[in-house]
KOLVO-131319 format. One record per atom (N, C-alpha, C): residue number from 1; residue in one letter; atom name; x, y, z. Coordinates in steps of 0.1 Angstrom, whole numbers. Layout:
// KOLVO-131319
   num   residuo   atomo      c1      c2      c3
   NUM         A      CA       X       Y       Z
...
***
This chain:
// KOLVO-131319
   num   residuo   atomo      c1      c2      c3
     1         X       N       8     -12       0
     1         X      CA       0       0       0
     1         X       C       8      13       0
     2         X       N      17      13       9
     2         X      CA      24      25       6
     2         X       C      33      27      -5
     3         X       N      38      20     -14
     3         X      CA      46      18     -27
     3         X       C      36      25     -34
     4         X       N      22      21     -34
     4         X      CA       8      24     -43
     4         X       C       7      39     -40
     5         X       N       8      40     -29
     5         X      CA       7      61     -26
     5         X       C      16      65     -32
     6         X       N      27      61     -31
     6         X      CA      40      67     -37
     6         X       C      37      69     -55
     7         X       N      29      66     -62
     7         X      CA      33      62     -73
     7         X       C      28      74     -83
     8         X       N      18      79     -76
     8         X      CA      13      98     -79
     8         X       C      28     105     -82
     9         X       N      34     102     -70
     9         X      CA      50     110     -72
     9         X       C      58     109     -82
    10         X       N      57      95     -84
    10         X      CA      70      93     -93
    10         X       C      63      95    -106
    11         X       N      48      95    -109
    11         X      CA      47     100    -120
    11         X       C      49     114    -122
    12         X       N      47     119    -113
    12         X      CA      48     136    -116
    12         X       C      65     136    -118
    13         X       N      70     129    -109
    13         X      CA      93     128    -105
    13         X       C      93     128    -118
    14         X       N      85     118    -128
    14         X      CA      89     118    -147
    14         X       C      90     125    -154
    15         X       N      77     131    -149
    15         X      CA      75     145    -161
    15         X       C      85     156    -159
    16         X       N      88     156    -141
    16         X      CA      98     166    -140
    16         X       C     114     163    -146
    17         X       N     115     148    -146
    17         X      CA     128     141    -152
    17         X       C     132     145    -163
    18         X       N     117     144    -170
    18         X      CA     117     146    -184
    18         X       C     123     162    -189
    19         X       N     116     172    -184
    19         X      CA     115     185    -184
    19         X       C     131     188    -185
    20         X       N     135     183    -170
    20         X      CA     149     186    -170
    20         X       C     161     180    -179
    21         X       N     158     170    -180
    21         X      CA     169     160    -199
    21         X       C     161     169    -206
    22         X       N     152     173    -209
    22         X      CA     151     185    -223
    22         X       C     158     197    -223
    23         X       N     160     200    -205
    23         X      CA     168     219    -204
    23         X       C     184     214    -208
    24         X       N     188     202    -200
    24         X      CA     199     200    -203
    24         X       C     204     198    -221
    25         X       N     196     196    -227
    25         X      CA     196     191    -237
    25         X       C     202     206    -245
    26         X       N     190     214    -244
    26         X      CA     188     225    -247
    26         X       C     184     233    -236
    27         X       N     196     243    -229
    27         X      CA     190     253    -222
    27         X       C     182     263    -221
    28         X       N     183     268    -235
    28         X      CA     170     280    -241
    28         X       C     160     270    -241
    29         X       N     156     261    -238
    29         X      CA     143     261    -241
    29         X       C     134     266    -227
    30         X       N     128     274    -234
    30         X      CA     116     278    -228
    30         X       C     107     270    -221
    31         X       N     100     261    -229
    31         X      CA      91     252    -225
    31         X       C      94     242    -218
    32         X       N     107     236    -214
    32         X      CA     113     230    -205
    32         X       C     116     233    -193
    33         X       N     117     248    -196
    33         X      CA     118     254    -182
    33         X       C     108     259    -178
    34         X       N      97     260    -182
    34         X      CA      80     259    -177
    34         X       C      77     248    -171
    35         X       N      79     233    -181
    35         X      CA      74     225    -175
    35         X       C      81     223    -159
    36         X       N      96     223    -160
    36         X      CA     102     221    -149
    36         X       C      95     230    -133
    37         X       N      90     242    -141
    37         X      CA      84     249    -128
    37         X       C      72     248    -120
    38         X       N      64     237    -130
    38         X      CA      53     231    -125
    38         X       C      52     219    -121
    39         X       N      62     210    -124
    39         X      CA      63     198    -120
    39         X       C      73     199    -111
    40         X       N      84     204    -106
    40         X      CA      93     204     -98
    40         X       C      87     206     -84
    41         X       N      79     215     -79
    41         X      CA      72     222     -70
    41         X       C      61     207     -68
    42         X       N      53     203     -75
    42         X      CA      45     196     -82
    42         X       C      46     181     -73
    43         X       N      63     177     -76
    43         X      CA      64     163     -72
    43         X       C      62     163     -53
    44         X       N      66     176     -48
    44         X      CA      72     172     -34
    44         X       C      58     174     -30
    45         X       N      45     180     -41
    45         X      CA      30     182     -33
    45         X       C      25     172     -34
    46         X       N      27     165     -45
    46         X      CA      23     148     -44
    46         X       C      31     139     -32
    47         X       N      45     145     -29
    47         X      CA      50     134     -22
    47         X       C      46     136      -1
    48         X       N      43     150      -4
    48         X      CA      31     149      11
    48         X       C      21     143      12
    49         X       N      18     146       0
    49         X      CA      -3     144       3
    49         X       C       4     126       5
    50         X       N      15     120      -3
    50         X      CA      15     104      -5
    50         X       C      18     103      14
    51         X       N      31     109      21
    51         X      CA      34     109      31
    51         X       C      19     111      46
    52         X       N      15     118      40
    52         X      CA       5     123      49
    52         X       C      -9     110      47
    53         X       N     -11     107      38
    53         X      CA     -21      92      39
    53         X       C     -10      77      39
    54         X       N       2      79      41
    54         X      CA       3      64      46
    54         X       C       2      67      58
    55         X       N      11      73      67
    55         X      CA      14      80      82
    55         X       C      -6      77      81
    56         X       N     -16      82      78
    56         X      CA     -32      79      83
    56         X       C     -30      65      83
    57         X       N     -28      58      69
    57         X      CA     -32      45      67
    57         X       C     -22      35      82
    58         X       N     -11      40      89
    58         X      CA      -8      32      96
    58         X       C      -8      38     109
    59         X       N     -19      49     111
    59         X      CA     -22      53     127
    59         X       C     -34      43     131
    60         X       N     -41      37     123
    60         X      CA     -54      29     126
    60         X       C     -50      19     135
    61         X       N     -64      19     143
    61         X      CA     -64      12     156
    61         X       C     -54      -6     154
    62         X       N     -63      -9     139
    62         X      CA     -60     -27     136
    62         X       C     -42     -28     134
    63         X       N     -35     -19     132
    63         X      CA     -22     -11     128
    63         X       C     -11     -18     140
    64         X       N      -1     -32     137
    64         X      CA      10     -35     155
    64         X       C      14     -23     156
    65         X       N      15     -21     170
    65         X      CA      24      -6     175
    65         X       C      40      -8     171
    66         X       N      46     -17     170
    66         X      CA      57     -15     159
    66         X       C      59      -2     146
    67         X       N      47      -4     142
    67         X      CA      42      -6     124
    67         X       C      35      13     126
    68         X       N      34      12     139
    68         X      CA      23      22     134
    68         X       C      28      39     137
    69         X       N      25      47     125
    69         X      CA      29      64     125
    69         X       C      28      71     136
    70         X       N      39      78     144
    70         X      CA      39      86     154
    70         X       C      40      97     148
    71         X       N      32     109     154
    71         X      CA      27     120     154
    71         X       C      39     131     153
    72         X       N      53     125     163
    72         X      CA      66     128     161
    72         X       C      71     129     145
    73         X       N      68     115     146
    73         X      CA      76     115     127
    73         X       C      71     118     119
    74         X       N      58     119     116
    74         X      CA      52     126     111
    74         X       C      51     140     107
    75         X       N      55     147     117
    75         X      CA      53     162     120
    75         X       C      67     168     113
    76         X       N      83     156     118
    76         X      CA      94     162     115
    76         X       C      96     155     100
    77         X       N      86     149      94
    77         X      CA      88     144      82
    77         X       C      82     155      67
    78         X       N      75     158      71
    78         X      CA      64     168      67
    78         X       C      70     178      65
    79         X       N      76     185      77
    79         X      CA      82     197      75
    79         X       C      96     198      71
    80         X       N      99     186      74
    80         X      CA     112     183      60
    80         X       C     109     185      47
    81         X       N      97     180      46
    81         X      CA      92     179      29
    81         X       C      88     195      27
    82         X       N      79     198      33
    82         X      CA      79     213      31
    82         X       C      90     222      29
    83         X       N      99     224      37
    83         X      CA     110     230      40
    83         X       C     124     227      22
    84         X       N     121     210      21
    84         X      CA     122     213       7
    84         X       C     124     213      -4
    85         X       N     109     217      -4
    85         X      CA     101     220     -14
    85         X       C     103     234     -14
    86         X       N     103     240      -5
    86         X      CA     108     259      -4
    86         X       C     121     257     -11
    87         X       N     129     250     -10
    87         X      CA     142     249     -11
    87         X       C     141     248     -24
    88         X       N     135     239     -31
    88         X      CA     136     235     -44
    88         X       C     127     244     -58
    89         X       N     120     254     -47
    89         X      CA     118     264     -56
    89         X       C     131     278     -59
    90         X       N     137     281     -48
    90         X      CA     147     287     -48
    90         X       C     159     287     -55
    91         X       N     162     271     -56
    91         X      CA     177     264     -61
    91         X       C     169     263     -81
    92         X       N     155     262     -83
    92         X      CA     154     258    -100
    92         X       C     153     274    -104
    93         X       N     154     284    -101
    93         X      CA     155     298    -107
    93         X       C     167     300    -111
    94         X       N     170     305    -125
    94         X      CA     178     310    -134
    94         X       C     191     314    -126
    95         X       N     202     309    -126
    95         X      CA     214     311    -122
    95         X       C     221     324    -130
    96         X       N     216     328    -137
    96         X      CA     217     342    -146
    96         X       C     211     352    -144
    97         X       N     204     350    -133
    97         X      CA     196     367    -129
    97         X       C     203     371    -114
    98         X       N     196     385    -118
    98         X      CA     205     391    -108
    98         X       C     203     391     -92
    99         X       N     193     381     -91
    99         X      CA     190     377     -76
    99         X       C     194     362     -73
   100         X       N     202     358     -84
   100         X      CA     206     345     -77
   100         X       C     213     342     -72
   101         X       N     225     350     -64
   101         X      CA     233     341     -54
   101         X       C     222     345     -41
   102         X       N     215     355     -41
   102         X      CA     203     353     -29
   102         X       C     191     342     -31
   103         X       N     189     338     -44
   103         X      CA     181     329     -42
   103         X       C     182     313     -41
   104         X       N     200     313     -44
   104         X      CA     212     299     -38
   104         X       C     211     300     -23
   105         X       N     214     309     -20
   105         X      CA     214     312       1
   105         X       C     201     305       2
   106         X       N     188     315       0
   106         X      CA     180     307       6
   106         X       C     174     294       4
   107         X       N     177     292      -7
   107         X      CA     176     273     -11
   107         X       C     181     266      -2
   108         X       N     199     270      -2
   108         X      CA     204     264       8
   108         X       C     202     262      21
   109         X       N     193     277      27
   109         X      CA     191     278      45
   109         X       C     178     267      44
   110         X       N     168     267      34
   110         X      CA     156     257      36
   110         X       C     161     243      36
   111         X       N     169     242      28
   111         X      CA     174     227      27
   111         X       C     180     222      42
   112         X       N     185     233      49
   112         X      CA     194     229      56
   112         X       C     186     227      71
   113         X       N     178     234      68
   113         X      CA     164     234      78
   113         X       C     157     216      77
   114         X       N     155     211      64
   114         X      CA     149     200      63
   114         X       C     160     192      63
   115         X       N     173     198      65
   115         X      CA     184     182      73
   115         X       C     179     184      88
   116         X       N     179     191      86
   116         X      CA     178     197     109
   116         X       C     163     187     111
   117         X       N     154     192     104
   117         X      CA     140     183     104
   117         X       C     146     167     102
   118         X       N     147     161      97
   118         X      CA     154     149      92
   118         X       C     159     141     105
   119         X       N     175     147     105
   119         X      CA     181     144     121
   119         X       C     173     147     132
   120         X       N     163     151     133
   120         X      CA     155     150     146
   120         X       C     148     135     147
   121         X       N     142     132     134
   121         X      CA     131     124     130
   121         X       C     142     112     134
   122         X       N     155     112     124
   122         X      CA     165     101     127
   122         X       C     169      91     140
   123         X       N     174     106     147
   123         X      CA     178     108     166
   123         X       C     168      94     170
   124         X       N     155     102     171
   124         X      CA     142      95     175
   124         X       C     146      76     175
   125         X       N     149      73     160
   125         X      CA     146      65     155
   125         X       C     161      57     161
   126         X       N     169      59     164
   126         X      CA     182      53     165
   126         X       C     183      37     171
   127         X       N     191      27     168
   127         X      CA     192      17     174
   127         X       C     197      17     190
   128         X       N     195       5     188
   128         X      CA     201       1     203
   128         X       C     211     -15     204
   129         X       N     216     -13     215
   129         X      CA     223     -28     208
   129         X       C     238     -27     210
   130         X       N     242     -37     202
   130         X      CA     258     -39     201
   130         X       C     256     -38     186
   131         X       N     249     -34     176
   131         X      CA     250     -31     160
   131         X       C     249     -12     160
   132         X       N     246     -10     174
   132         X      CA     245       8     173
   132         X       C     256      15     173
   133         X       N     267      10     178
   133         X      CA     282      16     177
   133         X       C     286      15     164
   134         X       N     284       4     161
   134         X      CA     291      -5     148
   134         X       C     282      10     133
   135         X       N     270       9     135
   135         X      CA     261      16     124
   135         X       C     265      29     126
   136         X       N     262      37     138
   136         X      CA     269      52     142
   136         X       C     284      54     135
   137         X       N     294      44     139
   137         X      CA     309      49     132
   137         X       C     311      48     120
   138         X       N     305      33     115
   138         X      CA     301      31      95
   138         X       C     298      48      94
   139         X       N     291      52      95
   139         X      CA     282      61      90
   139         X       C     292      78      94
   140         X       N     298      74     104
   140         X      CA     307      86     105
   140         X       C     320      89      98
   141         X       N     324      77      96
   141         X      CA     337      74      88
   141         X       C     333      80      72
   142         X       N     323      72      64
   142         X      CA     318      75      55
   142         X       C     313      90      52
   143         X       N     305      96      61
   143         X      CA     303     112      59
   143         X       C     320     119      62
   144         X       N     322     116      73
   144         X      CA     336     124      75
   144         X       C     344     124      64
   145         X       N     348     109      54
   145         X      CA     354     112      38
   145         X       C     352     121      34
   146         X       N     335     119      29
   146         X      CA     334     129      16
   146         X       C     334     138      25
   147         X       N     332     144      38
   147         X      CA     333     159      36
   147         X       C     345     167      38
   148         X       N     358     155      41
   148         X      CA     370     160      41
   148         X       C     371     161      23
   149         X       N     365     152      15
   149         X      CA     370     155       0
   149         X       C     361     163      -5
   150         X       N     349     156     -10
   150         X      CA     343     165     -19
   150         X       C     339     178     -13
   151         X       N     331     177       2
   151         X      CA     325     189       9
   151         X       C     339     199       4
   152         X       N     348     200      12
   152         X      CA     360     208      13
   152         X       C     361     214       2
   153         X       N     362     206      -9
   153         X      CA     370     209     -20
   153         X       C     355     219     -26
   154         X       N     342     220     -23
   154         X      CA     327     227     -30
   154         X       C     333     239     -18
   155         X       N     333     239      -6
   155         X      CA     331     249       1
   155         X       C     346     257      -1
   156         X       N     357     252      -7
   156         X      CA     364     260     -14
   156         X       C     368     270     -25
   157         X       N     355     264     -34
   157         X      CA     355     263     -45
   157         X       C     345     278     -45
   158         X       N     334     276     -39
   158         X      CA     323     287     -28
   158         X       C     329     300     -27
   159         X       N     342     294     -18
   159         X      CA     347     312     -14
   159         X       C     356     317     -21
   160         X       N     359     309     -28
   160         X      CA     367     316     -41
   160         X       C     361     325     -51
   161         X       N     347     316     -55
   161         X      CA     337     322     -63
   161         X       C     329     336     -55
   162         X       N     326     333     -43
   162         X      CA     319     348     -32
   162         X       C     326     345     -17
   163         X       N     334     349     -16
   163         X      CA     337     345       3
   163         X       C     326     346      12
   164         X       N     312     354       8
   164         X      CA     304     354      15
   164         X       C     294     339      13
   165         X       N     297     331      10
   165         X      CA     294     320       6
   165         X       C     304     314      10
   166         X       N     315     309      14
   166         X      CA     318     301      23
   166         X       C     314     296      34
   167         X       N     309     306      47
   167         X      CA     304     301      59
   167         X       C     294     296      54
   168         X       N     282     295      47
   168         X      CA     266     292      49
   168         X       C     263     280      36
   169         X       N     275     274      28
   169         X      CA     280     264      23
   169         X       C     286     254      31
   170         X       N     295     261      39
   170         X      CA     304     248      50
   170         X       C     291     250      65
   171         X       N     285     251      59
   171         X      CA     275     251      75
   171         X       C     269     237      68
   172         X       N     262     242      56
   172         X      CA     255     234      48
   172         X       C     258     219      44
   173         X       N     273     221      41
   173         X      CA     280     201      40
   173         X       C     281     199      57
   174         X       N     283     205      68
   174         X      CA     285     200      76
   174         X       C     269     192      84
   175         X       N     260     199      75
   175         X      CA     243     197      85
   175         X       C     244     184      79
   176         X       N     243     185      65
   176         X      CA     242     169      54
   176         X       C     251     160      64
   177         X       N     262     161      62
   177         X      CA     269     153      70
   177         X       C     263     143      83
   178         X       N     258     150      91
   178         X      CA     258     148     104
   178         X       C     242     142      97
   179         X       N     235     141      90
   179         X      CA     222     137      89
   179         X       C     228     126      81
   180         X       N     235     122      76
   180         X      CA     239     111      72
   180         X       C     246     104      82
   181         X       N     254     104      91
   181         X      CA     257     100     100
   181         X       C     248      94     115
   182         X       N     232     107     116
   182         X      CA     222      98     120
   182         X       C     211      92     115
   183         X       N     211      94      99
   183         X      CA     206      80      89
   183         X       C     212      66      92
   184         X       N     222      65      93
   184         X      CA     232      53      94
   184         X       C     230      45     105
   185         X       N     228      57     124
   185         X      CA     227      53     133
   185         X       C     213      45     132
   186         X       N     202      48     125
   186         X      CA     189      40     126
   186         X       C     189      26     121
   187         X       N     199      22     115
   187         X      CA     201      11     111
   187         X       C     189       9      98
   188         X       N     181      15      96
   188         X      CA     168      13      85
   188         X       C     177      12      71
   189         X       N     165       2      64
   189         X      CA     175       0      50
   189         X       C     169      10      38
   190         X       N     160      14      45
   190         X      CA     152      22      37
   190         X       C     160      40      38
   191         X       N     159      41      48
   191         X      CA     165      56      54
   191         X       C     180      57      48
   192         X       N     185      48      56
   192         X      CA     200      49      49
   192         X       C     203      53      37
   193         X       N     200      44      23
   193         X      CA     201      46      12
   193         X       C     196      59       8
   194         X       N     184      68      13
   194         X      CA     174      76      13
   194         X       C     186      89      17
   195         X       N     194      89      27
   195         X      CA     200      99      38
   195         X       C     215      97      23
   196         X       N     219      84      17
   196         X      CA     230      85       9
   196         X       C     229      91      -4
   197         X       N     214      89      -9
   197         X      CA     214      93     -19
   197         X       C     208     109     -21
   198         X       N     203     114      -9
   198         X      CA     203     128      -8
   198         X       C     215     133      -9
   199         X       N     226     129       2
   199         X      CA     239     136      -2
   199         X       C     247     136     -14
   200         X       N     245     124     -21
   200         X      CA     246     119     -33
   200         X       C     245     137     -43
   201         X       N     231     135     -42
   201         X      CA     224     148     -53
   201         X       C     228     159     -44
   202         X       N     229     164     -33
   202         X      CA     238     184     -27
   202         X       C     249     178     -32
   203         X       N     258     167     -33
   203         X      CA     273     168     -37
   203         X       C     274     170     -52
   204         X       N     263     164     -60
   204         X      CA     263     169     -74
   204         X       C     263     187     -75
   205         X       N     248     190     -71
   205         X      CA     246     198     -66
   205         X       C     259     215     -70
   206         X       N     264     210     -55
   206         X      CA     278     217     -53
   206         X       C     285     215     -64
   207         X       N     291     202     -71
   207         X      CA     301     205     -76
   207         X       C     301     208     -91
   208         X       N     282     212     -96
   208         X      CA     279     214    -104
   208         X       C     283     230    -103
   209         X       N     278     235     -94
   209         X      CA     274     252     -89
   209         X       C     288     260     -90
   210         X       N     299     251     -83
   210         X      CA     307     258     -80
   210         X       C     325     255     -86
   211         X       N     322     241     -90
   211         X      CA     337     232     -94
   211         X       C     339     235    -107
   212         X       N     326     226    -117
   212         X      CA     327     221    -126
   212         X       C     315     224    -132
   213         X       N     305     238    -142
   213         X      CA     296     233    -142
   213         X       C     292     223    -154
   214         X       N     283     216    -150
   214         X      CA     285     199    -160
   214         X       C     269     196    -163
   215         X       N     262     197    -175
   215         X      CA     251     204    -182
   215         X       C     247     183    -175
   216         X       N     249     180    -180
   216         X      CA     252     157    -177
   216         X       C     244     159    -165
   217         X       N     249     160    -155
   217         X      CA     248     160    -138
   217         X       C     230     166    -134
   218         X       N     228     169    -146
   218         X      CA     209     176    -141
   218         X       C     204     170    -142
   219         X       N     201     156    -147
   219         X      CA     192     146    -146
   219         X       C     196     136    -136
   220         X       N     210     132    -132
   220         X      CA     212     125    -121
   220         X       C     205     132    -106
   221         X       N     214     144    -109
   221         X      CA     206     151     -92
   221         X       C     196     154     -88
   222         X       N     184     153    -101
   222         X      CA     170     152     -97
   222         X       C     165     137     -97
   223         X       N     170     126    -103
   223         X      CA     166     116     -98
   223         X       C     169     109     -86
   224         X       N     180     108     -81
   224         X      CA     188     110     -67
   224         X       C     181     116     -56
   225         X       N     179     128     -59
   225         X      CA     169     138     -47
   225         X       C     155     133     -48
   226         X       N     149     132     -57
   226         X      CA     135     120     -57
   226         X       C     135     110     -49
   227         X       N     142     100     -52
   227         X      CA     145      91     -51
   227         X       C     146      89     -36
   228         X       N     154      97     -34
   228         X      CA     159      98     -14
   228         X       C     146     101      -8
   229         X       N     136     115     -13
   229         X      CA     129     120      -6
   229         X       C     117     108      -3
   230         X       N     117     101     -12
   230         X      CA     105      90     -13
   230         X       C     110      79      -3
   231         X       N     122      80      -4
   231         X      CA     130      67       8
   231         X       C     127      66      20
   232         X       N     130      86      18
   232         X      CA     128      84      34
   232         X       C     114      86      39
   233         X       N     106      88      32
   233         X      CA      93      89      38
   233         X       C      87      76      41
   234         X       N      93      67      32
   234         X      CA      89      50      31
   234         X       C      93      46      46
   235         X       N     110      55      48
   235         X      CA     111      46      64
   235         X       C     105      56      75
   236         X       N     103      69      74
   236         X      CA      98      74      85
   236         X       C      85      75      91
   237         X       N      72      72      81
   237         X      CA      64      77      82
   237         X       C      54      57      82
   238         X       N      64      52      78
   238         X      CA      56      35      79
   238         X       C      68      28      87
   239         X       N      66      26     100
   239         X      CA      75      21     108
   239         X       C      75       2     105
***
């Protein structure tokens, strides 16, 4: 049942897939960057309304208390998705107008807001055990890499391009970070992959923005960021 909620999303996730292999294809086009602005906004309203009736479908009384949606994860799952979805309208506006390194900040501060939402939901969720050390340091070792490589090397890349963009970039790989590090602690197989493949798409992301820009990389990091956001609603919102 909840795969079946989900499936509203990923049809709209296509259209928007689509939209975006056509801008890449062709950046002038117009009509691609239309469609992209109604389907981009589009997927994350389908992927609440999807989040918001499983989280119902598994508050019901017949529901094992294992299995069933708390009010908690719910709330911090939601407002992850909201938060963004703000984000994701800020970060698809024209990197050629003259409000866009303000409308990169605030993408980034919403984004960074729905890691903070995320790692709350995560915390919550954490194991226990003699596999909780073991999944906590996996997961620390792993973020600590990339953010000694790739992170480093984008938030370098940042202040070179605006020094005023340094701090609120390295604030930004360090939130991801630590949200990948309490993805990992939950031990969920759903989250995890969900928590990797978000960072996956901000590390495109970055090294699209600021390294390398790479026209290729726009269809990976919208399917990647899909992909994650639908993950993690799978593990947070259906226990």
């Amino acid at each position: 049942m909840p795969l079946t909620l989900t499936l509203p999303t990923l049809v709209v996730a296509f259209a928007d897939w689509t939209a975006v292999s056509r801008r890449a294809l062709d950046p002038a086009s117009a009509g691609a960057r239309r469609a992209e602005y109604v389907a981009k906004p589009l997927t994350m309203v389908a992927l609440i309304a999807a989040a918001l009736a499983i989280a119902h479908a598994h508050a019901a009384p017949g529901v094992p208390g294992p299995n069933r949606a708390t009010a908690y994860l719910v709330v911090a799952t939601v407002a992850a998705l909201v938060l963004s979805a703000v984000g994701d309208v800020f970060l698809m506006l024209p990197e050629d107008s003259p409000s866009a390194d303000r409308n990169f900040v605030f993408g980034l501060a919403a984004f960074l807001l729905a890691h903070l939402a995320y790692i709350a939901a995560f915390v919550r969720l954490h194991t226990h055990g003699g596999y909780a050390i073991s999944l906590f340091l996996t997961g620390l070792v792993l973020a600590g890499a990339v953010f000694a490589t790739v992170g480093l090397r984008i938030r370098g890349a940042a202040g070179q391009e605006d020094p005023a963009l340094a701090v609120p970039v390295l604030a930004y790989v360090t939130v991801i970070s630590l949200m990948v590090v309490a993805a990992w602690w939950t031990g969920d197989l759903r989250i995890i992959p969900g928590a990797l493949l978000f960072a996956a798409s901000d590390a495109m992301i970055g090294w699209t923005r600021f390294v390398r820009r790479d026209w290729e990389l726009d269809v990976p990091i919208i399917v990647t960021y899909h992909l994650a956001q639908i993950l993690l609603v799978l593990g947070l919102v259906r226990r």
